[in-house]
PLY file of the C-alpha trace (Angstrom):
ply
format ascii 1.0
element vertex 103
property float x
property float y
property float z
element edge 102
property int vertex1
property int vertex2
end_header
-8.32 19.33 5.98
-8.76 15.68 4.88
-7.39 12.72 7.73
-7.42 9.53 8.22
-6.16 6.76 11.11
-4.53 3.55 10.54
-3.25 1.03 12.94
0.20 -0.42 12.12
-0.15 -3.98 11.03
3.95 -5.22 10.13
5.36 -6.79 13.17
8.35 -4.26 12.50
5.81 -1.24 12.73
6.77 1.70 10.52
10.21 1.37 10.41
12.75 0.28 7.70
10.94 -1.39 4.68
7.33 -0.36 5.55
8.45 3.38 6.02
10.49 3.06 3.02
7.68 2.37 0.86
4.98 4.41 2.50
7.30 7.33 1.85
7.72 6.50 -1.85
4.11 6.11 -2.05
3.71 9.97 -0.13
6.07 11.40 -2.55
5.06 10.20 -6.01
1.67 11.44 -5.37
2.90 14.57 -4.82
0.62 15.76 -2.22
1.93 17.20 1.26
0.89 14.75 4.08
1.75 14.66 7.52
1.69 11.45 9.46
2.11 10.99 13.74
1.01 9.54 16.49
-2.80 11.04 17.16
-1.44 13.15 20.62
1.97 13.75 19.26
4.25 15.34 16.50
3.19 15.20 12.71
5.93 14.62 10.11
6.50 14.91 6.82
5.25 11.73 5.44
7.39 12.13 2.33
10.91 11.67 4.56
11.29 8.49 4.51
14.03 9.50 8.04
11.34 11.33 9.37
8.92 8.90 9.14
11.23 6.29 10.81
12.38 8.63 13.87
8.82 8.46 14.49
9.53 5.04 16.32
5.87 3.92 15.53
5.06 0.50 16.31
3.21 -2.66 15.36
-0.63 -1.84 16.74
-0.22 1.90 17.07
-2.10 4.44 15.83
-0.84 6.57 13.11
-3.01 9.79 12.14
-2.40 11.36 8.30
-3.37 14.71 7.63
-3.67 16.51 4.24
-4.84 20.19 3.22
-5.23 19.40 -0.13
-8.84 19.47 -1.30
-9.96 16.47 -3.21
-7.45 13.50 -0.83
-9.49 10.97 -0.01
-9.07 8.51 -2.09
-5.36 8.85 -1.55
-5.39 8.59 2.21
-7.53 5.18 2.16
-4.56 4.18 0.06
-2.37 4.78 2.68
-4.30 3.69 4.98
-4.75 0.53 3.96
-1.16 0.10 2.97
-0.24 1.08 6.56
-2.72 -1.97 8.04
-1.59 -4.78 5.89
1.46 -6.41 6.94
4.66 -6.15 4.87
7.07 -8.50 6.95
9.61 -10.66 5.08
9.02 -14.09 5.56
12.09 -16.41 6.39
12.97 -18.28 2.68
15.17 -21.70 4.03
18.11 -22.52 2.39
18.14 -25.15 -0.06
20.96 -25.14 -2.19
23.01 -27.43 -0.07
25.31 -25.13 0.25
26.69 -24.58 3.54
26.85 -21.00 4.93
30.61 -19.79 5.69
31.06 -19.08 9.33
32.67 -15.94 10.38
35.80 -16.00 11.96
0 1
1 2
2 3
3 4
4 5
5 6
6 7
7 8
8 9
9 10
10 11
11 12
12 13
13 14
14 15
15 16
16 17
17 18
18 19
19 20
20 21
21 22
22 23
23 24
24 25
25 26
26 27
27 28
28 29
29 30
30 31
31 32
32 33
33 34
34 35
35 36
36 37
37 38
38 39
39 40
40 41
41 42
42 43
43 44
44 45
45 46
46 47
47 48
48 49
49 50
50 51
51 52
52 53
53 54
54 55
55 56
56 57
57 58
58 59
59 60
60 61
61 62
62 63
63 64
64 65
65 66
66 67
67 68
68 69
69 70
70 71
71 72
72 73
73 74
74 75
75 76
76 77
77 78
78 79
79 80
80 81
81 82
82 83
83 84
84 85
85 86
86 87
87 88
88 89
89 90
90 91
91 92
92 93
93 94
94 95
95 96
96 97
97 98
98 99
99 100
100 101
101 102
């Protein structure tokens, strides 16, 4: 068995977005991996629902877990997808336009 740890680096932790795209990443290589706290439950990293129940936050420790010979490579990937922040950046508005209010 092949494993790796990561700390969560987005400010969201692994939620939304960054789940979102790790699980895309977990599926098209088409290796099972499990990913979970280091003391608690492993989940199918492919589910991207999964994943996100996980509640995993920014600075936690994630722990991903293969049984597939030959993964290595593929969980450095992930690993250093899962400590480089993907947060959205605030664009301003500068159209002119003014945004509708709600009623």
């Amino acid at each position: 068995m092949s494993s790796r740890t990561a700390i969560i680096a987005s400010s969201i932790g692994l939620h939304a977005r960054p789940a979102t795209e790790f699980s895309r990443k977990v599926n098209a290589c088409g290796i099972p991996i499990t990913v979970g706290r280091p003391d608690g439950i492993r989940v199918n990293g492919a589910s991207v629902l999964a994943v996100m129940a996980l509640g995993i936050t920014c600075g936690e420790q994630v722990v991903m877990s293969t049984e597939h010979p030959g993964s290595e490579e593929l969980l450095d990937d992930l690993v250093s997808f899962l400590e480089t922040a993907h947060d959205i950046t605030a664009v301003p508005i500068t159209s002119g336009t003014p945004i509708p209010e709600h009623a």
